[in-house]
C-alpha positions in Angstrom: 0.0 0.0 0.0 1.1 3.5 -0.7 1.4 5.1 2.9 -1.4 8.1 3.7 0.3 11.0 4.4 -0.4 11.4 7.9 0.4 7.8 8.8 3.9 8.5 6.9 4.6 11.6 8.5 4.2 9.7 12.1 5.9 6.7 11.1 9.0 8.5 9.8 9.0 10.6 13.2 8.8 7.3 15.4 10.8 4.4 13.7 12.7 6.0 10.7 11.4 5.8 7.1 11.2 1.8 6.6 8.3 0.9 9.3 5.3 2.6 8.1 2.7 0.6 7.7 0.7 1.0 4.3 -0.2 3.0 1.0 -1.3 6.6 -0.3 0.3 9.8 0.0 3.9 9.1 0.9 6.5 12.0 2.3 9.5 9.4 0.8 13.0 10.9 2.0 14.3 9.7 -1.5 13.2 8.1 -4.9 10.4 9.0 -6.9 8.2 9.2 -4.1 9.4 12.1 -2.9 6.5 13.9 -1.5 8.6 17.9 -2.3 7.8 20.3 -5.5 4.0 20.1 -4.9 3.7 23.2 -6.8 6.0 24.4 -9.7 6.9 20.8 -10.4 2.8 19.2 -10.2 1.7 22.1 -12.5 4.6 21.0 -15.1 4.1 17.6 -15.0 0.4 18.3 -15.1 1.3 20.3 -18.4 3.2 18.0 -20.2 0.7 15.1 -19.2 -2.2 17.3 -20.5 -0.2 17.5 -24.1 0.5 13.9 -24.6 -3.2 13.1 -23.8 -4.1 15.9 -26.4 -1.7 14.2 -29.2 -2.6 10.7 -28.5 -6.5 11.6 -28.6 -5.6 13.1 -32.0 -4.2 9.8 -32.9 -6.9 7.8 -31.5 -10.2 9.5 -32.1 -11.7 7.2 -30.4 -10.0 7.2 -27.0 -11.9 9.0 -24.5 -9.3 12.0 -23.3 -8.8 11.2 -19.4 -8.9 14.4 -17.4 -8.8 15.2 -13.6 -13.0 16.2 -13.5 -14.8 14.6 -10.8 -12.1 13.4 -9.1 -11.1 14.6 -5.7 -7.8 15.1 -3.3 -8.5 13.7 0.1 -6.2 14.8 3.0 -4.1 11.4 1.8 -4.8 10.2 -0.5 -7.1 10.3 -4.1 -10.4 9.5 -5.2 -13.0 10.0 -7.5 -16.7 10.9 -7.0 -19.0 7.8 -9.0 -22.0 6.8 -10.1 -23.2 3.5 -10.7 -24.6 2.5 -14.1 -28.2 2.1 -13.2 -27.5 5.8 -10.1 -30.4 8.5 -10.9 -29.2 12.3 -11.2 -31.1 12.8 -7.7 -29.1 10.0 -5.5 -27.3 10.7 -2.6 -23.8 11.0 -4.8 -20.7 8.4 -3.8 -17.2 8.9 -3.3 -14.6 6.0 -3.8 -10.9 5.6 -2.8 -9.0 3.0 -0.7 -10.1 1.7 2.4 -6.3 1.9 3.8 -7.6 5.7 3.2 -10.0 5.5 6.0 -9.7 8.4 8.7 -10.1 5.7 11.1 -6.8 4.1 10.3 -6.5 0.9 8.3 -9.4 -1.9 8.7 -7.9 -5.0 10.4 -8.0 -8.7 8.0 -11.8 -9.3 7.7 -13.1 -6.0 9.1 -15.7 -5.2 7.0 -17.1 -1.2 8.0 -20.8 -0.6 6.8 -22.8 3.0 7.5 -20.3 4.6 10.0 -20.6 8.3 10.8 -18.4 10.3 9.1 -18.0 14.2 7.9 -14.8 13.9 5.6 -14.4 16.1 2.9 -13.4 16.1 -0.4 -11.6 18.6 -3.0 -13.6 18.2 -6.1 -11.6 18.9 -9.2 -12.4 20.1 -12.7 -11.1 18.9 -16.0 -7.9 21.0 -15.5 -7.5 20.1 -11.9 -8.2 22.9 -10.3 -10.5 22.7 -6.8 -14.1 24.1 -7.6 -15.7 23.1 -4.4 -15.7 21.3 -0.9 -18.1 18.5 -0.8 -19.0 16.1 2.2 -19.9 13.4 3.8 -22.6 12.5 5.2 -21.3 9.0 6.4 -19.0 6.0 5.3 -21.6 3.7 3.2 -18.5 0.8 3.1 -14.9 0.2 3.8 -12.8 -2.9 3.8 -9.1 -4.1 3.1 -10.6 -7.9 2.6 -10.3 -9.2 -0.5 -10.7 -5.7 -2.2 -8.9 -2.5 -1.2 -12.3 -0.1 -1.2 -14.1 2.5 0.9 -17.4 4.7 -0.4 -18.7 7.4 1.3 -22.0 8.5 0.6 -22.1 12.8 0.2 -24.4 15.0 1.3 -25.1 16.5 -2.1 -26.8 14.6 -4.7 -25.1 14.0 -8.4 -27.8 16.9 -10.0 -26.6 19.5 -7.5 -22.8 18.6 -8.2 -23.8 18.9 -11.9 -25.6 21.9 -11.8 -23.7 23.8 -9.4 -19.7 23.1 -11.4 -20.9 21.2 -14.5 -19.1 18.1 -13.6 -20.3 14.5 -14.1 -19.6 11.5 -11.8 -17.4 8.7 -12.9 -19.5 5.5 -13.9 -18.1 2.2 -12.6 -18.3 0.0 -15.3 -20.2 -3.2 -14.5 -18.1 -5.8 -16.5 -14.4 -7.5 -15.8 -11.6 -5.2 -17.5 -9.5 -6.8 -20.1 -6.2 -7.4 -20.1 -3.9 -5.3 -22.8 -6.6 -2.7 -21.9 -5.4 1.1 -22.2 -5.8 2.9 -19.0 -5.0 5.9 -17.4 -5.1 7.1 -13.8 -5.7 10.3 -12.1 -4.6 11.5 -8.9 -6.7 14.0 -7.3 -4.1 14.5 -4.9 -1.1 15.1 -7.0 -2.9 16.0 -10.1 -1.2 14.0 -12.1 -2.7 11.5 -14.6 -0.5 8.2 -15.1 -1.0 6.6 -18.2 -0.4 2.4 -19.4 -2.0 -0.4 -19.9 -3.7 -3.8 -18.2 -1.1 -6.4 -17.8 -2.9 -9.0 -16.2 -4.7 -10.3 -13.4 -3.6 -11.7 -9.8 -5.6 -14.4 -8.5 -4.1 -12.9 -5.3 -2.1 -10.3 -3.9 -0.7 -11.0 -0.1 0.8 -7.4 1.6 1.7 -8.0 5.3 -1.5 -8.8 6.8 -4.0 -8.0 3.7 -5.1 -10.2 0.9 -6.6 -9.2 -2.2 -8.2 -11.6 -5.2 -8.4 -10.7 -8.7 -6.0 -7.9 -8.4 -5.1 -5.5 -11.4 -1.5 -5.9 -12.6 0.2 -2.7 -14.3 2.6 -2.2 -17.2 5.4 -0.9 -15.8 4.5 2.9 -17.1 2.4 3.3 -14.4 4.8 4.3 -11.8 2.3 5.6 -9.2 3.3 6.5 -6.2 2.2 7.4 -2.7 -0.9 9.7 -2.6 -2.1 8.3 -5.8 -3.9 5.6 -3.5 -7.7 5.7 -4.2 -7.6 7.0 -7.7 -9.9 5.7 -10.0 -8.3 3.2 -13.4 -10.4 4.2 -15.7 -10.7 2.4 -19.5 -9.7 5.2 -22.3 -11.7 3.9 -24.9 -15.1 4.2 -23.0 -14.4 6.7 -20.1 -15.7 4.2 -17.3 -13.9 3.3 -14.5 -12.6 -0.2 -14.0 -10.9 -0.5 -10.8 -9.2 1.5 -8.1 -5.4 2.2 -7.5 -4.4 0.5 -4.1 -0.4 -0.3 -4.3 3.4 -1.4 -5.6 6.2 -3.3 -4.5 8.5 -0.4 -3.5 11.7 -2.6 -2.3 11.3 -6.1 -3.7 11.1 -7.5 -0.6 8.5 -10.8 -0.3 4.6 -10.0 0.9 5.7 -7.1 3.4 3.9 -4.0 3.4 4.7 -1.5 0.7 5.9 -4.8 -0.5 2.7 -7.3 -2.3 3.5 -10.1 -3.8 1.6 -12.5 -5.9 0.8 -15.7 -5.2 -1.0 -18.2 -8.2 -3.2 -20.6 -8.4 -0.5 -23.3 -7.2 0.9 -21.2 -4.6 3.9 -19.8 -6.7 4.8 -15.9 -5.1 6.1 -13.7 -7.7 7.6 -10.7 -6.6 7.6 -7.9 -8.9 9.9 -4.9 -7.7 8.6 -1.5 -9.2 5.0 -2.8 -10.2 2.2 -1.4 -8.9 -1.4 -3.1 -8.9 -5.1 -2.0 -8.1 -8.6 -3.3 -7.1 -11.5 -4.3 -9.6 -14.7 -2.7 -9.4 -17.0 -4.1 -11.5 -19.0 -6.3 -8.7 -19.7 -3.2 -6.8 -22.7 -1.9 -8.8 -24.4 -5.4 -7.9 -24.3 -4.0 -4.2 -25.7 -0.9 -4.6 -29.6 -0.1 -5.3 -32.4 2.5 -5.7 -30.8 5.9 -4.4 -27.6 4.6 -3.8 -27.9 2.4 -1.0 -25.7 -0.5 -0.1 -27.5 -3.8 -0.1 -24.6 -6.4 0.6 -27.5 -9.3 0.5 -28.7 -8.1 -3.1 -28.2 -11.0 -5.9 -24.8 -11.1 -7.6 -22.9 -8.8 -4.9 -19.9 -10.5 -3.5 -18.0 -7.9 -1.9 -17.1 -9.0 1.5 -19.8 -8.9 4.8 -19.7 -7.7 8.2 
């Protein structure tokens, strides 16, 4: 996991800068994780990443340009606000990052957190990446780090008032299992910076220190996210829709240890990939959400994990 920020900045205070615990926003003393040059250096590399989307959209007509609207910087980490395909303009609308993002600190192995008060607020961005409002929550609708890396937090304004007051549009979660070879790109609310490769593969599952996670997405290696980049939405270029959600890399190449996944096959052969980074699938969310928005974990065809 890419370490939040805060957990970072404590961990690196009390045991030095190899003991933190987990993912997003990382203050890294070296590397490219280096959590300096939040200004000059963001707006640049948000520059140059807004001209090579430009040029390759020219060359693909077809691809759906990948901006920075309706995501949204956390404290931490990333995240995006989303809709689900079947979501009416007058739900309650969602917000979606990691659950290692929780304020609460990390969920324990097969803590599952279900309609849990919460206030959090989020940065909402605009196509540019500029913040255009404050929303919040009204309370955490799920969170877990069990099998899946997720947390949604249901807002207080509905997806017609975000529309109509900053003409932005949710991010749909698309209902169906990505492909690999897939072209993706990822944007990070927090750094507002938009990473751009494609699906490798698949990980039956992905063990990091206490956590495991099935049906993991695997990264080509041009997706060199980093920490604070936890919680942004993967979304598919050629339709716009968001297919999973950016959770972690092997920072070290150490073997299962936290910052640290490995993968482990069908057999039991762990493969440790220094320098890769991975996310979570989406697509069986939608199953679990109904009319206006609300979580039914017993509703046919949802399988995320139960309290």
């Amino acid at each position: 996991m890419r370490k939040p920020l805060a957990a970072a900045f404590c961990a690196l205070a009390i045991a030095g800068a190899g003991a933190a615990p987990a993912t997003a926003a990382e203050a890294a003393p070296t590397g490219v994780g280096k959590a300096a040059d939040t200004g000059s250096a963001t707006s640049a590399v948000s520059g140059v990443v807004s001209s090579v989307e430009q040029t390759l959209a020219g060359l693909n007509p077809s691809a759906k340009a990948v901006n920075f609207a309706g995501t949204v910087a956390l404290s931490n980490c990333s995240g995006s606000v989303v809709r689900m395909p079947d979501s009416e303009s007058n739900d309650p609308a969602l917000v979606m990052t990691n659950g290692h993002c929780l304020e609460s600190g990390f969920p324990g192995p097969g803590e599952v957190l279900v309609d849990k008060a919460s206030s959090r607020t989020f940065s909402l961005l605009n196509a540019s990446g500029s913040r255009v409002a404050t929303l919040r929550a009204a309370k955490l609708a799920y969170g877990t780090m069990t099998d899946t890396d997720v947390a949604l937090y249901q807002l207080t304004t509905t997806y017609a008032q975000i529309k109509s007051s900053y003409n932005i549009n949710a991010l749909t979660l698309n209902d169906s299992h990505p492909v690999a070879g897939t072209a993706i790109s990822i944007p990070s609310g927090y750094w507002k910076r938009i990473y751009s490769c494609s699906v490798d593969g698949f990980v039956p599952t992905l063990k990091e220190g206490d956590w495991t996670w099935k049906d993991s997405v695997r990264y080509t290696s041009a997706c060199n996210t980093i920490g604070g980049t936890s919680g942004s939405p993967v979304v598919d270029e050629a339709t716009g829709k968001v297919v999973a959600v950016n959770n972690t890399g092997n920072e070290d190449g150490e073997r299962c240890t936290v910052n640290n996944p490995c993968e482990v096959d069908a057999n039991g052969t762990v493969t440790v990939r220094k320098g890769i980074n991975y996310a979570q699938q989406t697509y069986g969310i939608p199953a679990c959400f109904g009319i206006d928005n609300k979580l039914d974990l017993s509703a046919s065809g949802c399988t995320l994990p139960k309290p």
